[in-house]
C-alpha positions in Angstrom: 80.6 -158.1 -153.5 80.7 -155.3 -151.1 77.9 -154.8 -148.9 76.7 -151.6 -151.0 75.9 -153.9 -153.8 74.0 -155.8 -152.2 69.9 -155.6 -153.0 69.0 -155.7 -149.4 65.4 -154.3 -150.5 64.9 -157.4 -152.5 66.0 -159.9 -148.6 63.5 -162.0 -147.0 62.5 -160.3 -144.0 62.4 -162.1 -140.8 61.8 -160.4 -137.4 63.1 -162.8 -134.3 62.6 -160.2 -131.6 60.9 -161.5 -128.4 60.6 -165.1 -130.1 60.5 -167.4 -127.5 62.8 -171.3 -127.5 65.3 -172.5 -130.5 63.7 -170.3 -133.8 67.5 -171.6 -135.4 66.3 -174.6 -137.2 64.0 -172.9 -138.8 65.6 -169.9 -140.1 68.3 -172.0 -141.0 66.1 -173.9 -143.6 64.8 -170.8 -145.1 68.9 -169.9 -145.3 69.5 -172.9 -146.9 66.5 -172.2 -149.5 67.7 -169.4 -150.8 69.9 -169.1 -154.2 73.2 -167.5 -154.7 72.5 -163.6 -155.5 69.6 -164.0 -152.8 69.8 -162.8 -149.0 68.2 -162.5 -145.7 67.9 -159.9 -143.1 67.4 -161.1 -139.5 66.3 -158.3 -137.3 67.0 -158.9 -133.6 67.8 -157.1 -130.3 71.4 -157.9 -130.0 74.1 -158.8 -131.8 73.0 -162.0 -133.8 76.6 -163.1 -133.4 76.1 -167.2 -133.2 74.6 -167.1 -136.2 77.2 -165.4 -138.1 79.5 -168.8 -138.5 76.9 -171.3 -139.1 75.3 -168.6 -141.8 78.9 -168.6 -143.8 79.3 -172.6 -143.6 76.1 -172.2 -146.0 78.0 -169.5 -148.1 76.6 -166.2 -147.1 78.3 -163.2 -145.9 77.5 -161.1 -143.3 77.0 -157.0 -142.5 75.2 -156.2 -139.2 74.1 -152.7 -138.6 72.5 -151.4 -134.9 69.6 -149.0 -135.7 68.3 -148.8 -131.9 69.8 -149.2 -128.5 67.6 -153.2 -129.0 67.5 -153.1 -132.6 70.1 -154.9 -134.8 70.0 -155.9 -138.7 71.8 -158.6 -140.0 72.3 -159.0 -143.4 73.1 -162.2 -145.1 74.3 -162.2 -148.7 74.9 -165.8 -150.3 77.7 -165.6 -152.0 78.3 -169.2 -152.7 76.3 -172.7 -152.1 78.1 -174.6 -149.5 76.5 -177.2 -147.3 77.4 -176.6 -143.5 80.9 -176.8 -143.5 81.0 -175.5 -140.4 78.0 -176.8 -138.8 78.9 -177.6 -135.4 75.4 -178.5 -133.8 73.7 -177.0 -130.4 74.2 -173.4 -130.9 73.7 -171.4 -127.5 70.0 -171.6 -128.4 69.4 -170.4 -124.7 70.8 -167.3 -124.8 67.7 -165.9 -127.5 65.5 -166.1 -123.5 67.7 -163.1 -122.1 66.7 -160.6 -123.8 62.9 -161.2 -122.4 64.5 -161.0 -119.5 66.4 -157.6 -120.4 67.2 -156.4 -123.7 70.7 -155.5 -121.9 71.2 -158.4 -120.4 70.4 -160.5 -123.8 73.4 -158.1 -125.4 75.8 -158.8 -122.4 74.8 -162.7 -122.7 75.7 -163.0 -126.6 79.4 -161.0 -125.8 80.2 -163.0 -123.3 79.8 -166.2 -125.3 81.4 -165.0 -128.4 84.6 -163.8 -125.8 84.4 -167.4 -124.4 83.9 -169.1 -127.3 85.1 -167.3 -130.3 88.0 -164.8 -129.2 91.3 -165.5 -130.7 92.9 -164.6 -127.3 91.7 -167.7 -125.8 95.2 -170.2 -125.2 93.0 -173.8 -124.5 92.2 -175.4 -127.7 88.7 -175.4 -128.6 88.3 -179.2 -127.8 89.8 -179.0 -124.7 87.7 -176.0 -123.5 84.8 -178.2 -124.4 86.1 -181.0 -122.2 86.3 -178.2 -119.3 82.5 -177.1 -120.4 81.5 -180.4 -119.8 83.8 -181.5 -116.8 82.4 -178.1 -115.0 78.8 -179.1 -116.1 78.5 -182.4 -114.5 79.8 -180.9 -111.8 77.0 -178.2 -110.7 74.4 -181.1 -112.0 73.8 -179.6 -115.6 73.7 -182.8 -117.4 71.6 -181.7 -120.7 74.9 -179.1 -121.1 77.3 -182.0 -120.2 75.9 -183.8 -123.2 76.0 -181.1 -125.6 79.7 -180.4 -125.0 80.9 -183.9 -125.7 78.5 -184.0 -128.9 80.5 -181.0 -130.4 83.4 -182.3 -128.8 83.2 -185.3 -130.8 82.3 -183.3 -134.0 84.8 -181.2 -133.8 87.6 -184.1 -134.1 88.1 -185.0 -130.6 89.5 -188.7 -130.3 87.0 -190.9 -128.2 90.3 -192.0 -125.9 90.3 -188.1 -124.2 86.8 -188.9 -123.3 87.6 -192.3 -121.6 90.2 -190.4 -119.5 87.4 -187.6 -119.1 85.0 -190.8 -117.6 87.9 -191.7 -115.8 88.4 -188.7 -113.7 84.6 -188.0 -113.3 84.6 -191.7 -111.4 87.7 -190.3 -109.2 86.1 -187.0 -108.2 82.2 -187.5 -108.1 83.0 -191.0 -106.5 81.4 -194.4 -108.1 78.2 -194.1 -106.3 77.7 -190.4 -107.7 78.7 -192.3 -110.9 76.9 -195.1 -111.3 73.7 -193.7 -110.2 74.0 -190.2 -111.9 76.2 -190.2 -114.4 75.3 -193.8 -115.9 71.9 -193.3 -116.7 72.3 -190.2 -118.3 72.1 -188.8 -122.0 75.5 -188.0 -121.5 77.0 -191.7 -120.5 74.7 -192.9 -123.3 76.1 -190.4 -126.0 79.7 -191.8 -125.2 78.6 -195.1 -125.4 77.6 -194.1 -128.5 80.5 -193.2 -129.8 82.5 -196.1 -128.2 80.3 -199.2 -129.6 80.7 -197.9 -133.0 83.9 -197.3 -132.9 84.2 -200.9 -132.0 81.9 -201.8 -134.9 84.4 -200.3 -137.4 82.2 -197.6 -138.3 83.6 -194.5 -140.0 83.7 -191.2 -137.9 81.3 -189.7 -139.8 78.7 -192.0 -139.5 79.2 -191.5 -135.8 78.7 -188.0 -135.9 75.1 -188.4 -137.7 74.0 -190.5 -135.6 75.5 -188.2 -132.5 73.2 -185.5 -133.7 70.0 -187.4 -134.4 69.9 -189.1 -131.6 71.6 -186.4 -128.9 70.0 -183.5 -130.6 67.6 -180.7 -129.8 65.1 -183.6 -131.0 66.2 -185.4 -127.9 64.2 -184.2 -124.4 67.4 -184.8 -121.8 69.6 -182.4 -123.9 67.6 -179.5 -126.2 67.6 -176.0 -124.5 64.6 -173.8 -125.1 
């Protein structure tokens, strides 16, 4: 149904400007409340563009339109009921701080995800950009971010033996002490631990992956991003 069809007066109206932390979860619930023929129109001051995959993983379509230099409308139609087919967890959650920062900056923030994340330029496959993400992450001490990689890494379809080499090299360049004193003890070692004791338990993948996202989720302190 074209976007002109659409009974946009008839949306559930929800203004997310100058909301402070993670608001996703909770307009994702109303999303997921919503019949087929119904819709939603999220007013923020940039392009809403991470919501626009997980939104059609629930079966809505999209049509943004900017009505101020801050002021963006997203419309979401659902055209079809579909459970999160899509749903890769830990959506940049972060970048909704920028724009109390500077409404500019927030709209420079969002594009330069999407171009890192979501052009169809990019050569790396997604998983191995991840690995990068993470590699990079650990690196300048950002373990929370470290952690979040690997989760989605691991959703995405990542085998478990790419993260053993990924352990691997992290004990060659930080060096064991760095290792065993920082890397260890973090939500990060624990996540791939994770992974690796139920693999060895027989346990199907996605089993895994539920319990990945319960228990290394925005619930959890040492990896959500407000």
């Amino acid at each position: 149904m074209a976007f002109q069809d659409w009974k946009t007066e008839d949306f559930k109206k929800v203004d997310v400007r100058g909301i402070q932390g993670n608001f996703f979860p909770g307009l994702k619930k109303q999303a997921m409340g919503l019949p087929v023929g119904a819709g939603m129109e999220v007013i923020q001051s940039f392009d809403p563009i991470p919501l626009y995959e997980v939104m059609e993983g629930l079966g809505f379509e999209h049509h943004t339109e900017q009505k101020g230099d801050a002021e963006f409308h997203a419309y979401f139609y659902r055209k079809e009921m579909k459970q999160e087919e899509k749903d890769i967890p830990m959506r940049p959650a972060a970048l909704t701080n920028m724009p109390m920062i500077d409404e500019g900056l927030g709209k420079v923030a969002v594009e330069f995800w999407d171009l890192t994340w979501n052009d169809e330029k990019r050569h790396l496959p997604y998983e191995m950009r991840l690995l990068l993400s993470l590699t990079n992450a650990v690196g300048a001490g950002r373990m929370r971010q470290a952690t979040r990689e690997l989760v989605k890494a691991y959703i995405y379809g990542l085998d478990s033996a790419a993260l053993d080499d990924v352990f691997e090299l992290l004990a060659w360049n930080q060096g064991i002490g760095y290792f065993s004193s920082e890397i260890g003890p973090s939500a990060l070692f624990q996540a791939y631990k994770t992974i690796k004791n139920m693999e060895k338990q027989g346990k199907e993948r996605g089993e895994i992956c539920e319990i990945l996202k319960e228990k290394f989720g925005e619930k959890n302190p040492d990896v959500k991003v407000q």
